[in-house]
N, C-alpha and C positions, 0 to 999 in steps of 0.2 A: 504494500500500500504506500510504505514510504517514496518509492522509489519515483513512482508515476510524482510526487508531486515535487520532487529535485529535477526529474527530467522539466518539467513544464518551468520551473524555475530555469534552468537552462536556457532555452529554447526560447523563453522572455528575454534573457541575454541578451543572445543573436540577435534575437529581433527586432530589441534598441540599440544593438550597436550597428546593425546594415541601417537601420534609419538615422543612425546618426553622421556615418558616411554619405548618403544620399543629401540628406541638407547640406553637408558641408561641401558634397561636390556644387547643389545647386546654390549655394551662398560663392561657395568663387568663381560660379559659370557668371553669375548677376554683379561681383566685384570686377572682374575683368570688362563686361558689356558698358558698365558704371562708369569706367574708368576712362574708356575708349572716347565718352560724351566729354567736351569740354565746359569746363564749367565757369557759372557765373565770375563767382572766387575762387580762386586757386591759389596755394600755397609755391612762390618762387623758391626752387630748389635749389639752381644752380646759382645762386647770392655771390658764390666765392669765384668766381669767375668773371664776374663785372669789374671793368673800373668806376675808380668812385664819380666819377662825370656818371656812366650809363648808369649807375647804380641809383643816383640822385635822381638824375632822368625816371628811370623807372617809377623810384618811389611817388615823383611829383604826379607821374599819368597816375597814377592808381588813387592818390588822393582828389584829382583832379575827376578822378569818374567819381568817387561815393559821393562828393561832392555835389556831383551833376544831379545823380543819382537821389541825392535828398531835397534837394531840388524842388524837381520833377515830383517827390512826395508831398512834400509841402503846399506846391500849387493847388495839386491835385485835390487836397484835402483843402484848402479853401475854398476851391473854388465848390466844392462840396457844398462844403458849410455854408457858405453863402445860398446858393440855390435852396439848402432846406428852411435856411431863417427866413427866406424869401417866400417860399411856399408856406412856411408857415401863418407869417403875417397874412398872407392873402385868405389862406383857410380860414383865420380866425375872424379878419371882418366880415368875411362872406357869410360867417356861421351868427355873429352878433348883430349883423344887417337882419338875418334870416330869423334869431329871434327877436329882434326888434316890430319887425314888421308881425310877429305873431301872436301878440297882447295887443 
């Protein structure tokens, strides 16, 4: 009786360690694809190979983007908030006209 439940103890083993191979193959199938994509920010590796002119240069483009980059947010979000305070106002006299007229 014992045996059948050390076998299936086993055999649970296996069964999470080939599942644990299987994710890991498809975790580095999806790190490699991942990798492939260039991305927004990226970590400058080769630092030590610039001189400090390009090096300085570099750094200015990349402040020069988040820069742009919050920007662009900022506007973006005004110009937001503007249109809702806008619509708002209008909502509300439209709504105090509407109960005015209804008394």
């Amino acid at each position: 009786m014992g045996s059948g439940h050390a076998l299936d103890a086993i055999k649970r083993m296996q069964y999470a360690r080939i599942l644990k191979q299987m994710r890991r193959a498809r975790y580095n199938e999806m790190k490699k694809a991942v990798s492939k994509i260039e991305a927004k920010y990226h970590v400058f590796k080769d630092r030590n190979t610039l001189t400090e002119s390009e090096l300085y240069q570099y750094k200015r483009k990349v402040k020069n983007k988040i820069i742009r980059e919050r920007q662009k947010i900022f506007l973006r979000s005004l110009t937001i908030t503007i249109l809702i305070s806008i619509s708002i106002i209008y909502i509300s006299k439209f709504l105090y006209n509407l109960f005015l007229d209804s008394f």
